[in-house]
C-alpha positions as CSV (number, residue, x, y, z in Angstrom):
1,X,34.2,-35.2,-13.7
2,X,30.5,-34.5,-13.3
3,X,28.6,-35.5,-16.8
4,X,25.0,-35.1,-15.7
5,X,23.5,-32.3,-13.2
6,X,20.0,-33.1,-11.5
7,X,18.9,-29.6,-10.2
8,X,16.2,-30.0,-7.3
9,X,14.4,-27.2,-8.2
10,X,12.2,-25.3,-10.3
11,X,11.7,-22.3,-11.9
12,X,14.3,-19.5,-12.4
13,X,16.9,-20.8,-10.1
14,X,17.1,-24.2,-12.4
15,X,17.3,-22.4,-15.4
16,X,19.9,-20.6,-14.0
17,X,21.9,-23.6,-13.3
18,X,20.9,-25.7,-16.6
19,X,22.5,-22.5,-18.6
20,X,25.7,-22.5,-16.8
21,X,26.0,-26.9,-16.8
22,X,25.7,-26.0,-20.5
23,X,28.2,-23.9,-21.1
24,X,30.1,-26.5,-19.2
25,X,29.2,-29.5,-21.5
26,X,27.0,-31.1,-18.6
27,X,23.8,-32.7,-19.3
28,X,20.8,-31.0,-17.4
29,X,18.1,-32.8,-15.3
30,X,14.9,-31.2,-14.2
31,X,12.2,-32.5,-11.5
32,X,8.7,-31.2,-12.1
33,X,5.4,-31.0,-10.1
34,X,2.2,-31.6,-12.1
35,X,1.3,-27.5,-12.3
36,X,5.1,-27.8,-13.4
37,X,4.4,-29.9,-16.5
38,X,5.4,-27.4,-19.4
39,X,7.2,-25.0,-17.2
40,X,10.3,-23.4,-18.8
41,X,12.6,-25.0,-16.4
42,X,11.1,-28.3,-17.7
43,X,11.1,-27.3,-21.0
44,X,14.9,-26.2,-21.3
45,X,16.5,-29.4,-19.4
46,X,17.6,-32.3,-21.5
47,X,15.6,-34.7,-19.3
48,X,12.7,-34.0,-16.8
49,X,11.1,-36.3,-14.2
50,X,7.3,-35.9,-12.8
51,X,7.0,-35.6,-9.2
52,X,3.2,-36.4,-9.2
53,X,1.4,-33.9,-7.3
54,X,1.2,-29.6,-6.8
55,X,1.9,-28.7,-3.6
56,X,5.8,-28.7,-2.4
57,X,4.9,-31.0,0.0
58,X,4.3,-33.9,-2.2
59,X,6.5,-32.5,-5.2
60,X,10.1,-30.6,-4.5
61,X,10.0,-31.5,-0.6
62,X,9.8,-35.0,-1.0
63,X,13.5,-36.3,-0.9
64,X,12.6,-39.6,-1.3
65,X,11.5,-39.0,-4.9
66,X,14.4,-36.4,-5.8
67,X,17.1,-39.1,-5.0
68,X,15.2,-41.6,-7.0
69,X,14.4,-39.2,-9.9
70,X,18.4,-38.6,-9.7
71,X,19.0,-42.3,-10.0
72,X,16.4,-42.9,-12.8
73,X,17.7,-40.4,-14.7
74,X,21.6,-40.9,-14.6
75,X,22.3,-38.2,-12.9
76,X,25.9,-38.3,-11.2
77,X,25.0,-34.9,-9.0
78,X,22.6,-33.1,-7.7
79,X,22.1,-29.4,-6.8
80,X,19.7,-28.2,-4.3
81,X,19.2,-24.5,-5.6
82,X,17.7,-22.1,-3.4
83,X,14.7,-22.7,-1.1
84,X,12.9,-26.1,-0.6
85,X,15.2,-29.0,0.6
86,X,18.9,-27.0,-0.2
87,X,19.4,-26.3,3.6
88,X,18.1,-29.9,4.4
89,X,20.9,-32.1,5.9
90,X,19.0,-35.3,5.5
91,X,18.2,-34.6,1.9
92,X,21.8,-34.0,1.4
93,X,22.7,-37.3,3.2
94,X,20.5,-39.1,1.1
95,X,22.2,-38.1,-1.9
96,X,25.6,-39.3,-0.7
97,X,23.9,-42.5,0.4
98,X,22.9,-42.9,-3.1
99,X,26.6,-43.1,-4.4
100,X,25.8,-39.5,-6.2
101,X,28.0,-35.9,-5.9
102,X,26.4,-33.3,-3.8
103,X,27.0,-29.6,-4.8
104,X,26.9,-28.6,-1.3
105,X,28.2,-28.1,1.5
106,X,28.7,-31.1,4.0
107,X,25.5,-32.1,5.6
108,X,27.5,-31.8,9.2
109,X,28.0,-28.1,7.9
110,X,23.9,-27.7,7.0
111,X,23.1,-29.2,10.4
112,X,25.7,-26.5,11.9
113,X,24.3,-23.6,10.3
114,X,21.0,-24.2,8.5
115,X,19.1,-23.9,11.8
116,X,19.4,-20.6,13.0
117,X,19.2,-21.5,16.4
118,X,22.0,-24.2,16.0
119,X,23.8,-21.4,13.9
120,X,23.1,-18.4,16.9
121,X,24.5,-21.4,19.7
122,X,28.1,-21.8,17.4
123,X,28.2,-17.6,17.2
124,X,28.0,-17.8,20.9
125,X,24.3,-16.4,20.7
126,X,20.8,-17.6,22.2
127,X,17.3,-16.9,21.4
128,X,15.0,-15.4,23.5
129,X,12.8,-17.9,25.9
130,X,9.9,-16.0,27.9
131,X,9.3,-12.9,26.4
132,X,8.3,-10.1,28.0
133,X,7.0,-6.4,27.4
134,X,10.5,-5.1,28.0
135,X,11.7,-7.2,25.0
136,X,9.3,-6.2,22.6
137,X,9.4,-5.6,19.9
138,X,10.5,-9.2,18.9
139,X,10.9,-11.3,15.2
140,X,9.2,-14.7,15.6
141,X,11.5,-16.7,12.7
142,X,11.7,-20.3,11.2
143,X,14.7,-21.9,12.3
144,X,15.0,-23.2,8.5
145,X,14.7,-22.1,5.7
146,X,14.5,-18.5,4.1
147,X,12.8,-16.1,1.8
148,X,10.5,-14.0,4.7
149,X,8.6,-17.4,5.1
150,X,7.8,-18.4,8.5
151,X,8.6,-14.9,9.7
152,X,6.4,-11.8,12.1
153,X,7.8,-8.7,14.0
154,X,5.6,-8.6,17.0
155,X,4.8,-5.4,18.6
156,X,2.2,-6.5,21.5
157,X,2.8,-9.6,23.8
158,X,-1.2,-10.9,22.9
159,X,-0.1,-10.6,19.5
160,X,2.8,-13.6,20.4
161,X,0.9,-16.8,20.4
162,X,-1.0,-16.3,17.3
163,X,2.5,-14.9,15.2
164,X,3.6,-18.3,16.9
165,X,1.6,-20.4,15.4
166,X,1.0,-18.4,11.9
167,X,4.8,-18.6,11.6
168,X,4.9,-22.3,12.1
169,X,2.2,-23.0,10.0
170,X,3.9,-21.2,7.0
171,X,7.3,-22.6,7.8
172,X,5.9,-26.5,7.7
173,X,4.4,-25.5,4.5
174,X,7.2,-23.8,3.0
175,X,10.2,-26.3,4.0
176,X,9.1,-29.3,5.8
177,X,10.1,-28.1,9.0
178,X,7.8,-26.0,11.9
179,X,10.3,-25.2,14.2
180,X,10.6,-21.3,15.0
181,X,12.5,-18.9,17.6
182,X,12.1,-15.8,18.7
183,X,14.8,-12.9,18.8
184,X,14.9,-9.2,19.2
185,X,13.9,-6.9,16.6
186,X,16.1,-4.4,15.5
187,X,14.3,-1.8,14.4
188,X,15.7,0.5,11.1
189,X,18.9,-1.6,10.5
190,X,20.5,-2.5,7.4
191,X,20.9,-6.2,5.9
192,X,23.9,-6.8,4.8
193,X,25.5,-10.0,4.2
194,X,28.9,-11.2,2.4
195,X,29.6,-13.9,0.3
196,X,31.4,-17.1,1.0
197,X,33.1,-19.8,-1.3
198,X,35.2,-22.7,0.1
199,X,36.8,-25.8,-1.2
200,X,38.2,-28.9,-0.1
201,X,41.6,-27.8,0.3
202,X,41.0,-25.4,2.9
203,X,40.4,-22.2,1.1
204,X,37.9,-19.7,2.0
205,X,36.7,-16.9,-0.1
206,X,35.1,-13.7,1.3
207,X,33.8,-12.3,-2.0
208,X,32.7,-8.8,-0.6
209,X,29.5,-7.2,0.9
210,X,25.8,-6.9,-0.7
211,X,23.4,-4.7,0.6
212,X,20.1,-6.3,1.1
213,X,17.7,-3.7,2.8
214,X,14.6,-3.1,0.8
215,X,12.4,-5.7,1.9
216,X,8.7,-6.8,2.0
217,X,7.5,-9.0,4.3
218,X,11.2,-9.9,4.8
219,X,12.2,-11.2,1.5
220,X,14.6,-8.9,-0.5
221,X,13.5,-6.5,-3.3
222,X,16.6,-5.0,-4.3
223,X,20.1,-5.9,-3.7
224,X,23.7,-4.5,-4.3
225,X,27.0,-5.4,-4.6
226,X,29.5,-4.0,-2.5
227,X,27.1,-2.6,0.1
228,X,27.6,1.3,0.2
229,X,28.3,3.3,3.0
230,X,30.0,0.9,5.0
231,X,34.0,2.2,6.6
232,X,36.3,-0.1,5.7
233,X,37.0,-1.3,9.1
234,X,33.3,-2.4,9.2
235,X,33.6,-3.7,5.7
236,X,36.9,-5.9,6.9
237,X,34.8,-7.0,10.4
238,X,31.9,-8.4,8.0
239,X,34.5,-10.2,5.9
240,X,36.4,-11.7,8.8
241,X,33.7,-13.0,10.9
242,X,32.1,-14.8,7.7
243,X,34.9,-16.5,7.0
244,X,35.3,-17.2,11.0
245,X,31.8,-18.6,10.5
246,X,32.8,-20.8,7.6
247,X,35.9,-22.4,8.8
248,X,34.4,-23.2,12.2
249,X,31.9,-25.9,10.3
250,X,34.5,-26.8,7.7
251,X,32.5,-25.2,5.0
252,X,32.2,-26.1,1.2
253,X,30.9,-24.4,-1.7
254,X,28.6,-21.3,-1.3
255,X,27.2,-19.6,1.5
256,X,26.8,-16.2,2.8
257,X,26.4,-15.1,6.5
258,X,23.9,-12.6,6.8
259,X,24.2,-9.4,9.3
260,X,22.3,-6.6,10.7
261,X,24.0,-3.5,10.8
262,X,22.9,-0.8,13.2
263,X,25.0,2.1,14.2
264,X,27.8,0.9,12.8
265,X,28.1,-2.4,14.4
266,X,27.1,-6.3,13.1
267,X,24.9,-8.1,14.7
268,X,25.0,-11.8,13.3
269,X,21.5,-12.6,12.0
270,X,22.5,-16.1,10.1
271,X,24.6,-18.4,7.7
272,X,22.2,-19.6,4.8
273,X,24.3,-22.8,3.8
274,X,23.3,-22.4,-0.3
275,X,23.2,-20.4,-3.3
276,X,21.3,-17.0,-2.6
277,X,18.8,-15.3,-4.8
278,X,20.9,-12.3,-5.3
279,X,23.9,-14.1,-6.1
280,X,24.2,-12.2,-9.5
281,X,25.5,-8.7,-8.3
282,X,28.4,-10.4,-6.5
283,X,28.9,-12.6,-9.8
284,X,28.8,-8.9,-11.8
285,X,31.5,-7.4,-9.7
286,X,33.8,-9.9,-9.3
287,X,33.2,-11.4,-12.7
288,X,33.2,-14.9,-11.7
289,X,30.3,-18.0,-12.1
290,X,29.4,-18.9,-8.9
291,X,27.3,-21.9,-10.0
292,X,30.1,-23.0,-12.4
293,X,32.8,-22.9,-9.0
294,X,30.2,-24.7,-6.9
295,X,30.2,-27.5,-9.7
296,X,33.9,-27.2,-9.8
297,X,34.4,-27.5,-6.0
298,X,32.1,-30.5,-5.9
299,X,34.5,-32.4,-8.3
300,X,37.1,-32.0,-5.4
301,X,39.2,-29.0,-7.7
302,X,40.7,-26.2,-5.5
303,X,40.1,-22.7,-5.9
304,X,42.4,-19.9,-6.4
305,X,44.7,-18.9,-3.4
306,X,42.9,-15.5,-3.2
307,X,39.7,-14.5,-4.6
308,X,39.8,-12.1,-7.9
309,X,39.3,-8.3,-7.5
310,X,36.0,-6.4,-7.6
311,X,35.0,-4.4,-10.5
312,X,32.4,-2.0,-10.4
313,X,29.2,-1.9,-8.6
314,X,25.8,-4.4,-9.7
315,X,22.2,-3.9,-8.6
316,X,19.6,-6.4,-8.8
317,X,16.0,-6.0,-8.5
318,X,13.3,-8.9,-7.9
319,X,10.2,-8.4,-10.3
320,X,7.4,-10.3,-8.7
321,X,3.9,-11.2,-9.7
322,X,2.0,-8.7,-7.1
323,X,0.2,-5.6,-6.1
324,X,2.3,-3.7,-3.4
325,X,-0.7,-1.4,-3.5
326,X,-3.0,-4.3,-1.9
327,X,-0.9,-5.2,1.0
328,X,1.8,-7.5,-1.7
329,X,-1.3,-9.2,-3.5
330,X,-0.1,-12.2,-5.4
331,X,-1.2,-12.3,-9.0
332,X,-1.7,-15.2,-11.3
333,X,-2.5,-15.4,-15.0
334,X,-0.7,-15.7,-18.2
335,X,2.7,-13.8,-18.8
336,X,1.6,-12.1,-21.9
337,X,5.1,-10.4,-22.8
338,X,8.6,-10.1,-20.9
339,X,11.6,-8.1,-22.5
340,X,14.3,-6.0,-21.2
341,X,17.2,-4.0,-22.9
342,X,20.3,-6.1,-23.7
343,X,22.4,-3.8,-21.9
344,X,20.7,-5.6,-18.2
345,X,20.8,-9.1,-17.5
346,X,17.7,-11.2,-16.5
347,X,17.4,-14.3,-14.9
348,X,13.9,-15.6,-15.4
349,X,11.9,-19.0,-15.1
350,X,8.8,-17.9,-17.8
351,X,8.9,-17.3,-21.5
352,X,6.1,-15.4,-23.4
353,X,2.7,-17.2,-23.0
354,X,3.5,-19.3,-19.7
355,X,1.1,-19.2,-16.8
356,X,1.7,-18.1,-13.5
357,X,0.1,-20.4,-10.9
358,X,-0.7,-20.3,-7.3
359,X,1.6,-23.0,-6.1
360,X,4.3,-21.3,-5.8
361,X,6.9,-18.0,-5.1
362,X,5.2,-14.8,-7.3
363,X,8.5,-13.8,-8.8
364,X,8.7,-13.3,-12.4
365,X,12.3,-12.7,-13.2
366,X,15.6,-10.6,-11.7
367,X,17.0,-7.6,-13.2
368,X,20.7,-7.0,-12.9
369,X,22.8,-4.0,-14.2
370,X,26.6,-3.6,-13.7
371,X,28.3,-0.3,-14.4
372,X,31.6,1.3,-12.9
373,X,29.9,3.2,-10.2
374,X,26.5,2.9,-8.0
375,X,24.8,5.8,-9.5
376,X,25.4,4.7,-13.2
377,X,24.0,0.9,-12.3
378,X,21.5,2.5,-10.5
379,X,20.4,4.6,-13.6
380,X,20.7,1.5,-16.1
381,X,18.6,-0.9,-13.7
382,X,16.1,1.8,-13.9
383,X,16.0,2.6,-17.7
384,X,15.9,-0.6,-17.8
385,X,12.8,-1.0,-16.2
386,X,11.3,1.4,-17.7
387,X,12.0,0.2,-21.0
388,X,11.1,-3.1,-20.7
389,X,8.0,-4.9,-21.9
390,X,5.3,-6.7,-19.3
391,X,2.3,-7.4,-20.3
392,X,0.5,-10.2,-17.7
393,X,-0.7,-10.0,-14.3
394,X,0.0,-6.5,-12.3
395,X,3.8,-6.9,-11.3
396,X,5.9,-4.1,-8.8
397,X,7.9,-2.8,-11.9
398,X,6.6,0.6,-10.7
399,X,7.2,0.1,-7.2
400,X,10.8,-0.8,-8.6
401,X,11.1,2.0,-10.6
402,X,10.2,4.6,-7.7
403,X,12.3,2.5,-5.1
404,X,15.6,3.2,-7.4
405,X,15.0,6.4,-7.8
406,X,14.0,7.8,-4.1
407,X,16.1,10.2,-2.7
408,X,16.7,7.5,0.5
409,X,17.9,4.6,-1.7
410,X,20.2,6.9,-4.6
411,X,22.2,8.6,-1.5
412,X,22.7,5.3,0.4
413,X,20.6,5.7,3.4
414,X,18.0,3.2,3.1
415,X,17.8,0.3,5.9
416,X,14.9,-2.6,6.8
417,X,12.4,-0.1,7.5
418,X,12.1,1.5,4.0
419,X,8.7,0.3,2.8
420,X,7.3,0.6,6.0
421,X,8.3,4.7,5.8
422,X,7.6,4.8,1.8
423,X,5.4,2.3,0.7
424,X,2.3,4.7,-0.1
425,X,4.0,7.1,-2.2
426,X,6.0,4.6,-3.8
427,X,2.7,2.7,-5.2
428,X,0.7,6.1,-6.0
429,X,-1.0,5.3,-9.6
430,X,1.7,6.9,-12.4
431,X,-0.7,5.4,-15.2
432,X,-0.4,7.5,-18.3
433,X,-3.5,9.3,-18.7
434,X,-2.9,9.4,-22.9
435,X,-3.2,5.4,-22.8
436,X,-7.1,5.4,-22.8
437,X,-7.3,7.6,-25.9
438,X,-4.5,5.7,-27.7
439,X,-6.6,2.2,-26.8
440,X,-10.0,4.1,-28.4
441,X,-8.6,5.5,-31.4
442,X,-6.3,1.9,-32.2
443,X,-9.7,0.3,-31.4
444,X,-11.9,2.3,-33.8
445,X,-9.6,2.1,-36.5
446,X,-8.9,-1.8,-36.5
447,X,-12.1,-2.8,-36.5
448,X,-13.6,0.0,-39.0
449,X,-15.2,-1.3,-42.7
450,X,-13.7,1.5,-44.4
451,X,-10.5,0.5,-43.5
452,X,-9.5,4.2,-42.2
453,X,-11.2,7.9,-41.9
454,X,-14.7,8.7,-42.9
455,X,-15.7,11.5,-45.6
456,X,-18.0,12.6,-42.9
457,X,-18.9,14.4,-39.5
458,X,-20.1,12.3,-37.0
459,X,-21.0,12.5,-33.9
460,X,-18.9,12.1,-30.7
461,X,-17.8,8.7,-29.9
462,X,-17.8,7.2,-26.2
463,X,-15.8,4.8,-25.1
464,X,-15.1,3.6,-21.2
465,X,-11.9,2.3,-19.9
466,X,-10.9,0.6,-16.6
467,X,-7.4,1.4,-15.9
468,X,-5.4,1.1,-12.4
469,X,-8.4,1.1,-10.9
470,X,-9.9,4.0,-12.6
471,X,-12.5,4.4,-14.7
472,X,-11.6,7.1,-18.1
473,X,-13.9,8.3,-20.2
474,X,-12.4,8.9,-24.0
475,X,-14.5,11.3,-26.3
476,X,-13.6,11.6,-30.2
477,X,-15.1,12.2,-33.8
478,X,-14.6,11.4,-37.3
479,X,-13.7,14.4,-39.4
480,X,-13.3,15.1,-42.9
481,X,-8.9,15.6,-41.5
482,X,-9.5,12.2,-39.8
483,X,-10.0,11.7,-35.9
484,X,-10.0,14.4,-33.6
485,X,-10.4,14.7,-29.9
486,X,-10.0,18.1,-27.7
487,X,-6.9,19.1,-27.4
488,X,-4.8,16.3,-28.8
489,X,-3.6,16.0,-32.6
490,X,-4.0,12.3,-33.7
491,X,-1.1,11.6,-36.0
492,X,-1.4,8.1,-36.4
493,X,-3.1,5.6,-35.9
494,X,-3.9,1.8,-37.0
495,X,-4.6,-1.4,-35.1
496,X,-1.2,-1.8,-33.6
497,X,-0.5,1.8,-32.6
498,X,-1.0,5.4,-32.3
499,X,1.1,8.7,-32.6
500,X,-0.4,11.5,-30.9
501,X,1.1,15.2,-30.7
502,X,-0.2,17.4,-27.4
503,X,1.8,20.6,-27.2
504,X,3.8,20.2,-30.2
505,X,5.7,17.0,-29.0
506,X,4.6,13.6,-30.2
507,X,4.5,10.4,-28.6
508,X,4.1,7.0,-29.9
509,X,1.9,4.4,-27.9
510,X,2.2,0.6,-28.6
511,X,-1.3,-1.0,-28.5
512,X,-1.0,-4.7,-28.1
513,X,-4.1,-7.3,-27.5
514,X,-4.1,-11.1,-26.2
515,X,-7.8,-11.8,-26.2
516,X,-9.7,-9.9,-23.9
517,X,-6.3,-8.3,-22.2
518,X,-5.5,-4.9,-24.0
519,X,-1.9,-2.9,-23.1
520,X,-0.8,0.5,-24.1
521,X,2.3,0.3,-23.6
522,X,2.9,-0.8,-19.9
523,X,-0.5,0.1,-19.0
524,X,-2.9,-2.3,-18.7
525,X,-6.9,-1.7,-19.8
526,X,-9.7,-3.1,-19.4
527,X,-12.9,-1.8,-21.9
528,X,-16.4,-1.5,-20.0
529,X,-19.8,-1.3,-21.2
530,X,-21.6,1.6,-21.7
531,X,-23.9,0.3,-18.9
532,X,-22.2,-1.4,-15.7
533,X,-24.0,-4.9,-15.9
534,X,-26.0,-4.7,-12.1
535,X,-25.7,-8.6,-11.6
536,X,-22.2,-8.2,-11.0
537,X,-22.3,-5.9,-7.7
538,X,-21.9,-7.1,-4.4
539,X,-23.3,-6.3,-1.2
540,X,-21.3,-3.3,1.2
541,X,-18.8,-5.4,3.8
542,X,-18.5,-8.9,1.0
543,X,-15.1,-9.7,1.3
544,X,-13.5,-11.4,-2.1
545,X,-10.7,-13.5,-2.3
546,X,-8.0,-11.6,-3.4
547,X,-6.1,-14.1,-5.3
548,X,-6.3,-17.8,-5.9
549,X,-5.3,-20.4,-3.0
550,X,-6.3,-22.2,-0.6
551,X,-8.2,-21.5,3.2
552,X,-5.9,-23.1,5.5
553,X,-7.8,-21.9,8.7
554,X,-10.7,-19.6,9.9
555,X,-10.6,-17.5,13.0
556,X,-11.2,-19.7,16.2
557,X,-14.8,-19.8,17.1
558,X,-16.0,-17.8,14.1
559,X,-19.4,-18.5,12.8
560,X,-22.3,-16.2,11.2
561,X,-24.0,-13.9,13.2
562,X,-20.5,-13.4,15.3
563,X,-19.7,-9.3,16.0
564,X,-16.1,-8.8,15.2
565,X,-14.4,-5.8,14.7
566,X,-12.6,-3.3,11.8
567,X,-9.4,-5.3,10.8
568,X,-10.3,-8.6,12.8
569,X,-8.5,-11.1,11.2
570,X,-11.2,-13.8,10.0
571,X,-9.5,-16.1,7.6
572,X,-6.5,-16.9,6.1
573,X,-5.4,-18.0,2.9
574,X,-2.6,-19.5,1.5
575,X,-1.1,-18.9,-2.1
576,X,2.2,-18.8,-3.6
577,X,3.8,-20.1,-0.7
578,X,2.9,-17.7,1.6
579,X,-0.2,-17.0,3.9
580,X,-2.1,-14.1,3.3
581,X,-4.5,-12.5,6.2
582,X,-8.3,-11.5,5.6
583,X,-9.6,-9.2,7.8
584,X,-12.8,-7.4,8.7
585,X,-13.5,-4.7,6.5
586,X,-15.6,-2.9,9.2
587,X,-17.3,-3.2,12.6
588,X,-20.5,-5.1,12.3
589,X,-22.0,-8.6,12.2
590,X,-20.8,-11.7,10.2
591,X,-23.7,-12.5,8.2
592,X,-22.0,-14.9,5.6
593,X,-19.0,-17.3,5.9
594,X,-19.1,-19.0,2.8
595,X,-15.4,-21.1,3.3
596,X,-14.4,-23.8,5.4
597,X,-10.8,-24.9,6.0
598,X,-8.7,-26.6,2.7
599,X,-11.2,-25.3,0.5
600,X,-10.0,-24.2,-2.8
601,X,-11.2,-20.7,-3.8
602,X,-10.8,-18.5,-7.2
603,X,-10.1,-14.5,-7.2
604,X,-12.8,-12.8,-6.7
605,X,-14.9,-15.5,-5.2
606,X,-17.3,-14.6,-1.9
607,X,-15.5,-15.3,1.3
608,X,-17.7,-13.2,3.5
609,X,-20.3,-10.8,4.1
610,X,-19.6,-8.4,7.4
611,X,-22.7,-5.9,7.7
612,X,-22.1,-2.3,9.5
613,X,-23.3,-2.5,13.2
């Protein structure tokens, strides 16, 4: 029996597993980086172990120090999680060598499948080798590893060599491992992938379909369990072939086999040999614990003879620390505020007043709601949303909310190409145009001497908000009735919140302050001076760094006084695990570069200075 679970991970996913080993009477271990120190995952195990360092290559990629953390500890097992070393074959050996119980599958199985190339070969597949214009358009793709990282659709053979070499760069970073390939790229297909569980006995569950389409930068948004639309011939072929896939490598534990499906045929994309990030839908319909049968399957205990039955339908969506609006923008800062209804379940690595950092993935938490049909989960995940609490760093809860509710998602016929077809009118500003005044009036009456309304006129107040982007003006006067502004009836209103009534219908606004960060309800202000302060402009063409991170390299041969063009890519940075491109913001002359490669820079900070030609 397994007393004491080290969990090579961080964030969400470990939590994830430390509640479930508690339920089970298992004592929880937890690794950390230093940026990790007082995270939540740290916070919650019964024992955590520094892994000196920030970046995943010296912290959660270094086996070495896992296995010996594992060891130190007392650990008797060790579970990977999702991303970092969980597809890694040596990592899992190492393990074993140690005398300790993987919750895995077999590191023959990893080596098998964990590559996709390796995993294309045993399919009876191949890459592509010399690409040419009649192949286009192509997906470069790490060979390990998952999440998007490592991957670019290439429409242009010039544009080859430098998604080559992007890709690899991302995919070192990311998992330790540069190796990409390149395959075709079908365009407008659906992801769908299905669920396996083995044991040691010889049993292999198929535990149904989940449909994975909505993507960005090819890492899932939202997910569902059983993917809709399918026949159930199709449905049967998905099923068969992943557990084909599972007994050819003599599988154990979890795994899914991933498939594009276009025109009513499967096209084998991969076999991710771990735990996925969506797990929870599948866990919602078919009302089992995944992690709980990986941990029993490690301890050599054999699974049912058939797999129970599905119940229901389960949505998921991601919420990640980011601006879709700004090309997916990671966003750091401290999580003010997270709460959903009890009726959804979330699956979060933060707690109220915990800092999101640049080190690693930008996702906050994951929704899930469960209902008897797809149109009634769909409708709770979204009330849901819409319900829920965020104050912190911008997040896509909107993008969310409009992504649910699109026409294209409710009736089932969204595939891989949805954001790329949507993504502007999905992220048009929806801020609530009441929130200004309700910030004002909250404002004027918590800090007022008198403690509430003046006996007397006064003149009209002024007060300037930044909101979404936006500036709004708010106008209003003391009265001998109390506050008035044109066209609204203040009802109430006091430090903490407001009640207005427009058109006979009132609305209460929630006014909540952490410092200088203000939120009415959901939306979040930002209070300006009367004057803008003219120390604080920059000149036309400055390009600022977006977010926090780090330069890993600057366009070949660039240097000041260089021409480049509108869109030229000119630097990249990395942040959150991902690189993020900076390009030209018009055609001109380069008359600052201000970076140089492995520098550290802070949002908002002066990368360059492109002046108009």
């Amino acid at each position: 029996m397994i007393t004491s679970v080290l969990v090579a991970n961080r964030g969400e996913i470990a939590c994830r597993i430390f509640r479930t080993c508690g339920e089970l009477g298992i004592r929880t271990v937890a690794v950390h980086s230093d940026p990790d120190a007082n995270a939540l995952h740290t916070r919650v195990a019964d024992t955590a172990v520094r892994l000196p360092g920030a970046s995943p290559a010296d912290t959660y990629l270094r086996a070495d120090l896992i296995v010996k953390a594992a060891v130190a500890s007392g650990a008797d097992a060790v579970h990977p999680g999702y991303g970092f070393l969980s597809e890694n074959a040596d990592f899992a050996r190492a393990v074993l060598d140690a005398g300790l119980i993987w919750i895995g599958p077999p590191p023959s199985a990893i080596e098998a499948m964990a590559s996709k190339t390796r995993a294309k070969q045993l399919m009876g597949l191949a890459p592509l080798g010399e690409v040419s214009e009649a192949d286009l358009p192509v997906l470069v793709k790490a060979a390990a590893g998952g999440g998007g990282r490592g991957m670019r659709i290439v429409r242009r053979l010039e544009d080859l060599d430098p998604a080559l070499e992007s890709a690899r760069a991302e995919a070192t970073s990311a998992f330790g491992d540069g190796e990409v390939f390149v395959e075709p790229y079908v365009e407008d297909g659906r992801h769908v992938e299905v669920q396996v569980l083995a044991d040691t006995h010889g049993t292999v569950w198929a535990l149904g379909t989940r449909d994975c389409s909505l993507q960005r930068r090819h890492q899932k948004v939202i997910e569902e369990a059983p993917a809709p639309g399918l026949s159930p011939e199709l449905a049967e072929e998905l099923s068969t072939l992943a557990v084909r896939a599972a007994r050819a490598v003599d599988y154990v534990g979890a795994g899914t086999v991933e498939f594009l499906v276009a025109d009513d045929k499967a096209h084998f994309l991969e076999m991710n040999t771990r735990l996925q990030v969506e797990h929870p839908v599948t866990e919602a319909v078919f009302g089992v614990d995944l992690v709980a049968e990986q941990i029993r399957i490690a301890e050599g205990r054999p699974l049912r003879e058939s797999p129970p039955h599905a119940r229901g339908h389960a949505v998921e969506a991601r919420l990640y620390a980011e601006d879709p609006a700004t090309d997916w923008t990671p966003q750091t800062g401290t999580l003010h505020r997270l709460s959903v209804p009890p009726s959804v379940r979330l699956d979060t690595g933060y707690e109220n007043g915990d800092d999101i950092g640049v080190h690693y993935d930008p996702m906050l938490a994951k929704v899930v709601a469960h209902a008897p049909t797809r149109a009634e989960a769909i409708r709770k995940l979204a009330g849901a949303l819409e319900r829920a609490t965020i104050h912190g760093p911008t997040t896509n809860r909107d993008l969310l909310l409009n992504s649910l509710r699109h026409k294209e998602f409710t009736t089932a016929r969204m595939d891989t190409g949805f954001y790329d077809r949507h993504l502007s009118e999905l992220t048009k500003p929806a801020s609530d145009l009441l929130a200004p005044l309700a910030a004002a009036l909250s404002d004027t009456v918590g800090r007022s001497r008198f403690g509430g309304w003046r006996n007397l006129h006064s003149a009209p107040q002024l007060k300037r908000y930044e909101m979404a982007g936006e500036e709004h003006e708010v106008r209003y006067r003391y009265t001998r009735e109390g506050l008035e502004t044109d066209g609204v009836r203040v009802i109430h209103a006091d430090a903490g919140g407001v009640v207005l009534e427009v058109d006979g219908v009132r609305r209460k606004f929630e006014v909540s302050r952490y410092g200088d960060h203000l939120y009415v309800n959901n939306s979040a202000l930002k209070a300006l001076p009367r004057f803008p302060d003219p120390t604080t402009q920059h000149a036309p063409g400055s390009l600022l760094a977006p977010m926090p991170g780090t330069v890993v390299r600057i366009a070949e041969g660039l240097a000041e006084g260089a021409a480049v063009a509108a869109g030229e890519p000119l630097l990249w940075l990395e942040a959150m695990k991902m690189e993020h491109r900076i390009t030209a913001p018009q055609t001109g002359t380069l008359t600052e570069l201000n970076v140089l490669p492995g520098q550290q820079v802070t949002v908002g900070s002066l990368l360059a200075v492109v002046r108009s030609s």
